[in-house]
N, C-alpha and C positions, 0 to 999 in steps of 0.2 A: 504494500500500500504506500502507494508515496504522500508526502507530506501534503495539507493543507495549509497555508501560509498567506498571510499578510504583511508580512516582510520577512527579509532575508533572514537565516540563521545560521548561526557559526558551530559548527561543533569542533570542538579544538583540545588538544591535548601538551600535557608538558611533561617533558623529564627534566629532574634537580635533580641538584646536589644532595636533597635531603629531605623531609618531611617536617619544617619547623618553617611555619609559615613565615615568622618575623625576619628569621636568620638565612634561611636558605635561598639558594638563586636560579633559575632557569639553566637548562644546558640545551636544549628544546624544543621548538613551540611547532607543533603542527595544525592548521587550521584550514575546514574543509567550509566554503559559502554556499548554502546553498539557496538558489533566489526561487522566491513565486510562482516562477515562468518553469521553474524545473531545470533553471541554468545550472551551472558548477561551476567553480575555482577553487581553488588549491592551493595553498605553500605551505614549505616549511623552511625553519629556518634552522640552525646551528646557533650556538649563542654562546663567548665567552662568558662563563660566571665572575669571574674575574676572583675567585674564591677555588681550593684547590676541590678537586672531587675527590671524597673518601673513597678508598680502594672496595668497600662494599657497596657504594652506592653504584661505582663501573660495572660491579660483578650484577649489578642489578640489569642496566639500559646497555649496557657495552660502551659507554661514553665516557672517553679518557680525559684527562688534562691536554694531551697532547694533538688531540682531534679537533679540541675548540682554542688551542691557542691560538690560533692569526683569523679566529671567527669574530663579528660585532660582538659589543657587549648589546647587550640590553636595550640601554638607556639610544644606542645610534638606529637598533631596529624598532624602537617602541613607536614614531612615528609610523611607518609602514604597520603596525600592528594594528593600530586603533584606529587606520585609516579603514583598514578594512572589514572590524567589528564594528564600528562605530554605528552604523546604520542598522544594527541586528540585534535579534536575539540570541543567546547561547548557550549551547548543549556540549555535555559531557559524562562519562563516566566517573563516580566521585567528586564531577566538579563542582558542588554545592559545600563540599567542606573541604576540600583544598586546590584543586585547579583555578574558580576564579579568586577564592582567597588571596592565593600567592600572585596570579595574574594584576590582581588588584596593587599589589606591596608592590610589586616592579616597577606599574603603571607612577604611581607616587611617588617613586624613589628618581625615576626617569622625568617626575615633572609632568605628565600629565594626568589632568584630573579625571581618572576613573568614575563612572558612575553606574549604577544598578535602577536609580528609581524611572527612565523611562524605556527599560526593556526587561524580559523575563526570562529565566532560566529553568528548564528543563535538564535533570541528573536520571540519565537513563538507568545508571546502577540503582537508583530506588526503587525504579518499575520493577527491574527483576528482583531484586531483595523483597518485595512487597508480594511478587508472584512465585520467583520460583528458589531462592535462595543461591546462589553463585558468584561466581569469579566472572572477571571479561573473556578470559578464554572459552569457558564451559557455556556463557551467554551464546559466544557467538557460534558456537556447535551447538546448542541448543536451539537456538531461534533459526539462524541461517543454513546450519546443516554442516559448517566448512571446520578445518582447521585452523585456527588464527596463525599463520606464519609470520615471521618477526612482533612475536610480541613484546612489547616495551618497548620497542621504536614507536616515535611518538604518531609519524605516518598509517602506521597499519594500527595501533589503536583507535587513531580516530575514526579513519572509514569505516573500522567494524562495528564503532558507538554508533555511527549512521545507519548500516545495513541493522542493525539489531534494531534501531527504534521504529522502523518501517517495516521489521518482521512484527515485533510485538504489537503494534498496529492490527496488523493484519490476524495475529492469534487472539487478542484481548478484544470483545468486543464493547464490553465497558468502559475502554479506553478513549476517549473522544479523542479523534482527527483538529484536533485545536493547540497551536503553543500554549496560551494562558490556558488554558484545563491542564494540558502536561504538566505545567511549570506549578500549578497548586498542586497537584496528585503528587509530583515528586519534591514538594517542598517538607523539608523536618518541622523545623520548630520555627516561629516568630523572632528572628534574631532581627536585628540594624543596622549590626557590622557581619560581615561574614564572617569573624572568627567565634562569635557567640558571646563575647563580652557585655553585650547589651541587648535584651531583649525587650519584647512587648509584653504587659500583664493583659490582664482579660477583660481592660478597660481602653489599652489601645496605647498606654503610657510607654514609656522608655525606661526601664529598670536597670537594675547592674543584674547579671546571672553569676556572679561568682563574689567570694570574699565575704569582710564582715559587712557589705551594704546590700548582698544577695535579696535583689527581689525588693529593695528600697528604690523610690523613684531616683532618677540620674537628678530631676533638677533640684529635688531635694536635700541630695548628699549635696551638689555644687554649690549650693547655700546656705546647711549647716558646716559644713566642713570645705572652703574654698582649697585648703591647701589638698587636698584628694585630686582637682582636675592637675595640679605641678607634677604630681607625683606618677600617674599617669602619665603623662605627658611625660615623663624624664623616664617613665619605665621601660621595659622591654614587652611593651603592647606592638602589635602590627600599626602602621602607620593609616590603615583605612579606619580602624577603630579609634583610635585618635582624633581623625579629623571629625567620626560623625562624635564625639565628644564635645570639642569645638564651634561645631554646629549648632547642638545644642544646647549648650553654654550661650553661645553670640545668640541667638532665638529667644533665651531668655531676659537676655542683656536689652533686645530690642522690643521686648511685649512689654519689659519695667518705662520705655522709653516713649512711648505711646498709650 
């Protein structure tokens, strides 16, 4: 079943360094367009981390120090990157709790301002987690019928997150042919930042999800406790959780001001 769309979508994959959204960097980035009309494009790129690759992380992607030395860093392809999500929504396998996390921290670190609130996100691993229990490999032998050959290359991951969500399409019939239906079916929890530092209560507010202010409004700690946002702000938070910190800190700053 091929996609119904209203605008383009990207499904894209990345291989790190590491698994530590704040610290770790792209080595990566594969990303498949697909438009409307049923077009396609494609790149991938290579990407200096600029950071050494742990010897397990290689045994992981097969991606050396030596492979991405005289590759861009980041911050020279990030341009080319969000020229070509920017108009889309995007899909991935686990990328609602670390692909576009980390996608996000790069995006910031590189300068430009990432944002989520005017597209939606679809995480195909939650449809099969939710249906059939699995890995990406055993997904796409399940759904497609194939072998995944080179998996963890960030290329043949992605295509296969594509062919799987257009299988499971076609198996699930409760599944609505709609991005925004995909993107609430496979969303977890009400988070604001993607790493989960701030969520929404069951009023709609902005809470902290961790620590001793768990579940206390954000702009209430910001105003009993001012020195909480420095501390933040100086910690080792992701820099997307940060800014929507900042956000709404300044939103407060300006409803006191009117």
């Amino acid at each position: 079943m091929e996609l119904k769309l209203n605008r383009p979508i990207c499904f894209f994959d990345l291989e790190t360094t590491g698994t530590d959204i704040s610290k770790d960097r792209i080595v990566e980035i594969s990303i498949l367009k697909v438009y409307p009309n049923g077009n396609k494009e494609s790149k991938t790129w290579l990407v200096n981390p600029e950071i050494p690759i742990p010897p397990s992380t290689t045994a992981f992607h097969g991606i050396t120090d030596e492979k991405v030395a005289n590759e861009p860093t980041f911050k020279e392809l990030s341009s080319q990157v969000y020229n070509m999500i920017k108009d889309s929504d995007l899909a991935g396998y686990n990328s609602d709790r670390f692909d576009i996390p980390l996608l996000a921290e790069e995006m910031l670190r590189a300068g430009v301002d990432f944002e989520m609130k005017n597209r939606v996100a679809v995480d195909v691993q939650t449809i099969f987690h939710k249906k059939e229990e699995r890995t990406l490999s055993a997904a796409y032998k399940f759904y497609c019928g194939q072998t995944l050959e080179n998996a963890h290359s960030a290329e043949a991951d992605t295509n296969a997150t594509y062919e799987i969500l257009k299988s499971q399409l076609d198996r699930y019939e409760d599944l609505t042919n709609d991005i925004k239906a995909l993107s609430e079916y496979t969303k977890r929890k009400a988070s604001v930042d993607f790493a989960g530092f701030i969520a929404l209560n069951k009023d709609g507010d902005e809470v902290f999800a961790f620590g001793k202010f768990k579940g206390v409004k954000v702009e209430k700690v910001l105003e009993d406790e001012p020195g909480y946002y420095g501390w933040m702000q100086n910690a080792d938070f992701p820099l997307y959780t940060k800014k929507v910190l900042t956000a709404i800190k300044l939103r407060k700053l300006n409803n006191k001001l009117t």
